[in-house]
Structure formats: C-alpha cells, structure tokens
C-alpha positions in Angstrom: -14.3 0.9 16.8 -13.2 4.0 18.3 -11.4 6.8 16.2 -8.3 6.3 17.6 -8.5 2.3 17.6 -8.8 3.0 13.9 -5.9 5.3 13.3 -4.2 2.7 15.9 -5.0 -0.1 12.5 -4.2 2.3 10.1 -0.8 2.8 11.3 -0.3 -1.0 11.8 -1.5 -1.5 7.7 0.9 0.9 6.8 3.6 -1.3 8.8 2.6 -4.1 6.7 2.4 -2.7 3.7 6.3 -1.6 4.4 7.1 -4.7 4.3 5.7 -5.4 0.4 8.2 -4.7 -1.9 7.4 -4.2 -5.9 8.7 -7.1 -7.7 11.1 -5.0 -10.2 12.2 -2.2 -8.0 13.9 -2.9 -4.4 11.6 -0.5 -2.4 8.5 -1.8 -0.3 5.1 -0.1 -2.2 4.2 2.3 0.6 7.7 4.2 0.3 7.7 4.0 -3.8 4.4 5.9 -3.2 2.2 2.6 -4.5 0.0 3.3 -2.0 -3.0 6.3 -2.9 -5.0 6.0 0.1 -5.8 3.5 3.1 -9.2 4.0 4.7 -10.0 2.0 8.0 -14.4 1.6 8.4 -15.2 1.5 12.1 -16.8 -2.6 10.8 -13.5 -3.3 10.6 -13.0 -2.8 6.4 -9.7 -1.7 4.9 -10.3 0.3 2.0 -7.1 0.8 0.0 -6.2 2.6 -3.4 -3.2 1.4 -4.6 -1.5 1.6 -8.3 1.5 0.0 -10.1 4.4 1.5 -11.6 3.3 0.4 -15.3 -0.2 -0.3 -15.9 0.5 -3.2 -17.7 3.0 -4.5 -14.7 3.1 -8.7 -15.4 2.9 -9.0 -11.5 0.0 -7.0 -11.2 -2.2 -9.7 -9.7 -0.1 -11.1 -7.7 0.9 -8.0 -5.9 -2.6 -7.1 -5.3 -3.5 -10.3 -3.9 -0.3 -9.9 -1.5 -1.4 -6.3 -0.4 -5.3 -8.1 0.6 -3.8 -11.4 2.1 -0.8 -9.3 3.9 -3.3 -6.7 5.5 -6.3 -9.2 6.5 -3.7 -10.7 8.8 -3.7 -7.4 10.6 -5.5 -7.5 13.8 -9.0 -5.3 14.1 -8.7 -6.0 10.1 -12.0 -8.1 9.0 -12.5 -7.7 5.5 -9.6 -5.6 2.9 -10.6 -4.0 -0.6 -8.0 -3.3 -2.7 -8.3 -1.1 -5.0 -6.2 0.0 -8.4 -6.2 3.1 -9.8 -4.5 5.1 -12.5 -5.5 8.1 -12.2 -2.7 9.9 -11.4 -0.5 8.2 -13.0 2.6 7.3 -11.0 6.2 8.7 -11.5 9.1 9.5 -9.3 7.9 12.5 -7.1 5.6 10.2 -5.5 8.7 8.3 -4.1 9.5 9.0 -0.6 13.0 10.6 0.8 14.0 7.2 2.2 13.0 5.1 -1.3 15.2 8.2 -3.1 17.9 7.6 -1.3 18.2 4.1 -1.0 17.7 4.1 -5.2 20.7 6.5 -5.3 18.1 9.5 -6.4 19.0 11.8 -4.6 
C-alpha cells in the first residue's frame, strides 16, 4: 500500500467515523473529539484510539464495536483495532467548531 493509498483510507475512516454519533450527545464521535488517533499499516490494519465521554459510559461496548464493524466495511480496510484510552481525559475543548456550534456552544 502506497503512502498516499493510505492517507486515501485514512480520510475515508474518518468519513465513517462522521457518521457515528455518541448515544447521549447528538454529535458523531470524530467532531466531539472521541476520536485520539487513526493510524492506517500499509497490511491494511486500522489502528484507532478512541475514548468516551465518561469512563464509565453504559454504551461503552456497544459504541466500540460500531467504531470496528463501521470501519472494517471500509475498502483497503482488512483488519480494525480499536483502542480506548483515558488518558487525557476528555472535556469540551476537544469538541470541534462544527460540534460547538451545532450544541449551541459557542
């Protein structure tokens, strides 16, 4: 897989993960700033560090298994690790403009 090929997938993941929306707050993960990292391997593995907006988020589980099933459908995608972290912690600054504004934050 060429470099660009994998920024080509990369952009495509981030498409998908748009399209995820946390199940308390009406904003998909990527623009609530969920989403820590996404690395692309040239065998084709998405590598992606993720948190929740509470740790102890009841839908936890089910929005990780969404974020592997939703981005193995992705073409040049072969295998997706998913990743949670904590560390740091997520608050409101991580939120982009658009998820600001169409909370009424700003």
């Amino acid at each position: 897989m060429t470099p660009q090929e994998i920024l080509d997938i990369e952009k495509d993941i981030v498409y998908t993960l748009k399209n995820i929306y946390d199940p308390e707050i009406p904003v998909n993960i990527y623009d609530l700033g969920l989403v820590y990292e996404i690395e692309m391997t040239p065998e084709g593995t998405a590598n992606i560090r993720m948190t929740l907006t509470a740790p102890n988020c009841p839908m936890a589980d089910q929005l990780v298994q969404q974020v592997h099933d939703d981005v193995l459908k992705v073409k040049g995608v072969e295998r997706v690790d998913v990743t949670l972290a904590f560390d740091p912690p997520w608050d409101r600054s991580m939120m982009s403009e658009e998820a600001l504004l169409e909370l009424g934050l700003m």
